[in-house]
C-alpha positions in Angstrom: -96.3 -15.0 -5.3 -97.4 -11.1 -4.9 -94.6 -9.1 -6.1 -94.0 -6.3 -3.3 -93.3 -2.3 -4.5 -89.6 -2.1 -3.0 -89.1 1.5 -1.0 -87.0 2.9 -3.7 -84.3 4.3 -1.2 -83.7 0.6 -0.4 -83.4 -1.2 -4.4 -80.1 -1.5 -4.3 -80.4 -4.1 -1.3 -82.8 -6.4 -3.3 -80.2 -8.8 -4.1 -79.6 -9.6 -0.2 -82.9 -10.4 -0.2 -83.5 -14.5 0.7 -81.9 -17.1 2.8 -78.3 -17.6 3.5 -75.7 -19.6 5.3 -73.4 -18.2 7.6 -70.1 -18.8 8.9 -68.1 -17.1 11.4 -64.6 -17.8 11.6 -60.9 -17.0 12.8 -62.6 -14.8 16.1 -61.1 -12.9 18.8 -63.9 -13.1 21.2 -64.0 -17.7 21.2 -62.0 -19.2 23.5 -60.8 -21.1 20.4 -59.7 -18.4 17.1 -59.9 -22.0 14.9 -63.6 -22.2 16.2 -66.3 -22.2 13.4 -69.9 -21.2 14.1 -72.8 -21.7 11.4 -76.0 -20.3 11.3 -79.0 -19.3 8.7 -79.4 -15.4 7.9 -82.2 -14.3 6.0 -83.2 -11.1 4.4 -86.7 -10.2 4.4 -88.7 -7.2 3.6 -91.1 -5.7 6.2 -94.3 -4.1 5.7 -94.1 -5.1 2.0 -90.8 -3.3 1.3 -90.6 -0.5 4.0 -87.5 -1.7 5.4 -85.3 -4.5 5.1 -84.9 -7.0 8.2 -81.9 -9.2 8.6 -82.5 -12.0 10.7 -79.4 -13.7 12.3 -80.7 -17.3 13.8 -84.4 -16.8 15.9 -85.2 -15.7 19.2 -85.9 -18.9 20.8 -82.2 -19.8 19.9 -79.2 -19.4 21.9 -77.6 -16.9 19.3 -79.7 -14.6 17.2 -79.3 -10.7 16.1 -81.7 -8.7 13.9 -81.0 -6.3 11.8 -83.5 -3.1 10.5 -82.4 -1.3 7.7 -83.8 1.7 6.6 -82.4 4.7 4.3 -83.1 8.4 4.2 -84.0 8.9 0.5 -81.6 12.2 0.8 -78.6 10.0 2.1 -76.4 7.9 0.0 -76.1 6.1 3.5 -78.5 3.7 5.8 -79.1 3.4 9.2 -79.1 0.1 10.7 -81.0 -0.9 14.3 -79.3 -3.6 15.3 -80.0 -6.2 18.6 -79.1 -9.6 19.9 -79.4 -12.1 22.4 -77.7 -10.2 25.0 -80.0 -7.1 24.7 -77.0 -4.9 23.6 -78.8 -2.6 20.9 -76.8 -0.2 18.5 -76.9 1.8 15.5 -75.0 1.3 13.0 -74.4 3.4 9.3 -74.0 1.4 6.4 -73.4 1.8 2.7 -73.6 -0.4 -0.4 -72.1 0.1 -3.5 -72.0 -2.2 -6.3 -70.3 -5.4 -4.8 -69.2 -3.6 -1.7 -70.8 -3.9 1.6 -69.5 -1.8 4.6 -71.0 -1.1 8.1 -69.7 0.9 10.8 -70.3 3.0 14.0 -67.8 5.1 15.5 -68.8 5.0 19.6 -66.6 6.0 22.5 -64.6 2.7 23.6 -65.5 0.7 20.7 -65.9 1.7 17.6 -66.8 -1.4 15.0 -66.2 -1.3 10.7 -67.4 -4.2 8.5 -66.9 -4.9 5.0 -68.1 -7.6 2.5 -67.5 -8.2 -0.7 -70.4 -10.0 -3.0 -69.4 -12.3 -5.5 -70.4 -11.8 -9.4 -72.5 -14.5 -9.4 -74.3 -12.6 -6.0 -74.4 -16.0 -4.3 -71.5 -15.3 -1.7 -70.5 -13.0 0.3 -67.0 -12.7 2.2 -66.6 -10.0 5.0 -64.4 -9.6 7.9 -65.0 -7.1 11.3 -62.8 -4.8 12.9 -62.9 -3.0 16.5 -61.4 -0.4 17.8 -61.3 0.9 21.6 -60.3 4.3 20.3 -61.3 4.6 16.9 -58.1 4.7 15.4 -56.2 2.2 15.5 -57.9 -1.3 14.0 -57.6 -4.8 14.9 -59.3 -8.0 13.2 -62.4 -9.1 15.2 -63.7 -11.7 13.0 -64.7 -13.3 9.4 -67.9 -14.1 8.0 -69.0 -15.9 5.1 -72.3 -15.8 3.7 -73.3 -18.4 0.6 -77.2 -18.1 -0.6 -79.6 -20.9 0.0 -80.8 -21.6 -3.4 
């Protein structure tokens, strides 16, 4: 396997890197808040490192988002593209510190926060979303689980 040269500003997302499970759970957007959805995720580095892409199911599925992450070798933060099924597109700022994942974008009507917490053994990650409608007061939108495909 060809090792790839990692975009330095981006090293500390290495260990995302690979294919994962996902489930989402206790939602306020199903009909059903006990509903649990499951999908694959995968990380994967474009143009040999440039950028990270998370892949949320594929296009010719019902349900799939992707994810481009990129970082500003100045920031401490990243910037995240982000699109789905339904063609709503958005940016997103996210940070990543030691076993603490966090997204968020502050946008008029609904602003969104996400944080995940990756386990020592970096095999599983827990994470919950918020949303706001006026970026101050919070309310759960949904969890997430993420456990590595070995």
């Amino acid at each position: 396997m060809k090792k790839i040269a990692i975009n330095p500003a981006l090293k500390r997302l290495e260990v995302l890197a690979g294919e994962w499970e996902m489930e989402l759970s206790n939602s306020s957007f199903l009909p059903d808040p006990n509903t649990i959805v499951k999908g694959s995720v995968t990380f994967e580095w474009l143009e040999e490192g440039d950028f990270l892409v998370m892949r949320q199911g594929r296009k010719n599925e019902s349900m799939w988002a992707n994810w481009l992450i990129g970082r500003d070798e100045e920031s401490q933060d990243y910037t995240v593209l982000y699109i789905d099924n339904r063609r709503v597109s958005r940016v997103y700022e996210m940070s990543f510190e030691k076993e603490v994942w966090k997204i968020w974008r502050n946008a008029p009507g609904f602003s969104q926060r996400f944080a995940g917490m990756i386990s020592k053994d970096k095999n599983n990650i827990k994470a919950y979303w918020e949303k706001s409608a006026d970026g101050k007061n919070w309310e759960h939108d949904f969890d997430k689980v993420f456990k590595r495909i070995a």
